[in-house]
MIMAR-734165 format. One record per residue (C-alpha): residue number from 1; residue in three letters; chain; y negated, z negated, x negated. Coordinates in steps of 0.2 Angstrom, whole numbers. Layout:
% MIMAR-734165
k NUM, r Ala, c A, y Y, z Z, x X
...
% end
This chain:
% MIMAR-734165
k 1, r Unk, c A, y -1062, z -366, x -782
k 2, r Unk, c A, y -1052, z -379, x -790
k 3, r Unk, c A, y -1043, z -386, x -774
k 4, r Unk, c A, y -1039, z -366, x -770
k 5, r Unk, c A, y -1032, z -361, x -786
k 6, r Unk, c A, y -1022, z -379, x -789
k 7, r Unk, c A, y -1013, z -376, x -771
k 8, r Unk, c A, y -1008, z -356, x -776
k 9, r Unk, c A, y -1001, z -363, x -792
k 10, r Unk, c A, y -992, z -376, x -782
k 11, r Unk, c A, y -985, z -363, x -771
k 12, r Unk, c A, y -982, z -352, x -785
k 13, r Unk, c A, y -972, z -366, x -793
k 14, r Unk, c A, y -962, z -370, x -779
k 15, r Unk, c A, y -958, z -351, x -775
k 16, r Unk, c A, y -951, z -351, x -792
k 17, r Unk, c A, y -940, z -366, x -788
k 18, r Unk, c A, y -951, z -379, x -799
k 19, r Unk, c A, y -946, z -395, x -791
k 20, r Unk, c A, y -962, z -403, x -786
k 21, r Unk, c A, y -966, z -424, x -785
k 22, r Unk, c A, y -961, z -436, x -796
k 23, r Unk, c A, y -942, z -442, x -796
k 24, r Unk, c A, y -938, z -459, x -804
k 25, r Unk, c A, y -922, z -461, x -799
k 26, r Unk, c A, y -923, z -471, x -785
k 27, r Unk, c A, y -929, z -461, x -774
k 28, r Unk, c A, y -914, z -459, x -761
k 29, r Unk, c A, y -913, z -480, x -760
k 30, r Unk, c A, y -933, z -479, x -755
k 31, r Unk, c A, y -929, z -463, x -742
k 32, r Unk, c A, y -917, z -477, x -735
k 33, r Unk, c A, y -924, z -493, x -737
k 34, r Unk, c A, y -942, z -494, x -741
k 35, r Unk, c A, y -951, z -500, x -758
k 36, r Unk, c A, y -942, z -514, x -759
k 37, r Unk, c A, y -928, z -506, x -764
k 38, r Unk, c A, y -936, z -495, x -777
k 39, r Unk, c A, y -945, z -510, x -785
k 40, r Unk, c A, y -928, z -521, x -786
k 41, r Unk, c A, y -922, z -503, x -794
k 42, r Unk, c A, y -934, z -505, x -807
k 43, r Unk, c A, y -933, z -525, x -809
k 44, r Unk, c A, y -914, z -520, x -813
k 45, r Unk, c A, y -917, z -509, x -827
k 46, r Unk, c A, y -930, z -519, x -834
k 47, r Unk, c A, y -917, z -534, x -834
k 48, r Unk, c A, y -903, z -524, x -842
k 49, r Unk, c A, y -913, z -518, x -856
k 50, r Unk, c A, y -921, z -533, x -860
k 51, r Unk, c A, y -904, z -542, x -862
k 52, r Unk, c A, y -897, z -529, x -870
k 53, r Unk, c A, y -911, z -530, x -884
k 54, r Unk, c A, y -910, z -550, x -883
k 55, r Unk, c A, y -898, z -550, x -898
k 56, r Unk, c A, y -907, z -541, x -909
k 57, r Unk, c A, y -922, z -552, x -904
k 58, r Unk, c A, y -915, z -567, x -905
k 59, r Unk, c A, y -910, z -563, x -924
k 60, r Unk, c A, y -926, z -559, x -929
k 61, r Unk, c A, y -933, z -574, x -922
k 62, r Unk, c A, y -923, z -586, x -929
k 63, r Unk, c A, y -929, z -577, x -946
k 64, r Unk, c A, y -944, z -585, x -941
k 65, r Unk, c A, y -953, z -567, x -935
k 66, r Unk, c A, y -970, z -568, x -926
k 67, r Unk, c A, y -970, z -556, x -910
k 68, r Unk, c A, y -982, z -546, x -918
k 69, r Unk, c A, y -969, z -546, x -931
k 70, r Unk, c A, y -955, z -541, x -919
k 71, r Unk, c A, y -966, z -526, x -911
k 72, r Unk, c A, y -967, z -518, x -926
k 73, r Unk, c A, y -949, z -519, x -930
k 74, r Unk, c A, y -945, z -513, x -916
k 75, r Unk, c A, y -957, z -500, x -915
k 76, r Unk, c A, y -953, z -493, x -935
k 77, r Unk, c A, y -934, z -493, x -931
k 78, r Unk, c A, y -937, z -480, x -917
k 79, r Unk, c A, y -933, z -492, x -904
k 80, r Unk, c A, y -943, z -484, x -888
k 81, r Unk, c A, y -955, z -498, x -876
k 82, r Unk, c A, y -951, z -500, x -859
k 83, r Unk, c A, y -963, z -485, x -857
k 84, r Unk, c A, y -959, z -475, x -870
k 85, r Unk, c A, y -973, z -480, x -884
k 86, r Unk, c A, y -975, z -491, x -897
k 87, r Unk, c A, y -970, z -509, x -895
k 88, r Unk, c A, y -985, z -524, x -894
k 89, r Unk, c A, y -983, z -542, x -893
k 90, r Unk, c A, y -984, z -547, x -876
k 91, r Unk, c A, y -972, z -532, x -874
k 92, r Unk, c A, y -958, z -540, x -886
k 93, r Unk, c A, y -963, z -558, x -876
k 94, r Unk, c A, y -961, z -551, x -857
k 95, r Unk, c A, y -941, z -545, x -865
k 96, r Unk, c A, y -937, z -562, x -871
k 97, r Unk, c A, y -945, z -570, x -856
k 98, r Unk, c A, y -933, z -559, x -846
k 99, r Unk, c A, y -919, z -562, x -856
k 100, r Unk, c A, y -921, z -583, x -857
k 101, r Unk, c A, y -919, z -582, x -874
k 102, r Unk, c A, y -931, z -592, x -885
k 103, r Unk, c A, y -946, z -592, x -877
k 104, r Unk, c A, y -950, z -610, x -880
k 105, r Unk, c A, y -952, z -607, x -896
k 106, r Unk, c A, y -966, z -595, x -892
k 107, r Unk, c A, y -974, z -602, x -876
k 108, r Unk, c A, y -974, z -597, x -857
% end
């Protein structure tokens, strides 16, 4: 009953026009190229919004804040997380990582 009533709303949705499947934005560079292209899609916005976020990291490590620290900053100043929630640590240490910016001060 389930499966029969999710395929009628699905066909009801799509009558309606409801686009159906999930769009990420790179889709037409996977129709054309395979995953590879929608995972160096992803890397790429992972790597612009890391450095653009490396200044403000940067400054607040140098004021000698913990990661822990910087989440919470981060995540209090309304500052959305890669995927959209609060900020943790490991979170604020994977966007310095990316950036190159002073992660020997807080490890590998």
């Amino acid at each position: 009953m389930i499966s029969t009533r999710t395929k009628t709303a699905l066909a009801a949705a799509k009558t309606r026009g409801v686009r159906l499947g999930g769009d990420r934005g790179n889709l037409p560079a996977v129709a054309q190229q395979g995953h590879a292209a929608g995972l160096c899609a992803r890397q790429g916005k992972v790597v612009d919004r890391a450095f653009a976020l490396s200044p403000r990291l940067n400054a607040m490590a140098l004021q000698g804040e913990s990661l822990r620290g910087m989440a919470r900053t981060l995540t209090g100043e309304g500052i959305p997380a890669p995927r959209g929630g609060p900020w943790t640590a490991a979170q604020v240490n994977r966007a310095l990582d990316t950036a190159g910016t002073l992660t020997a001060a807080y490890g590998p």
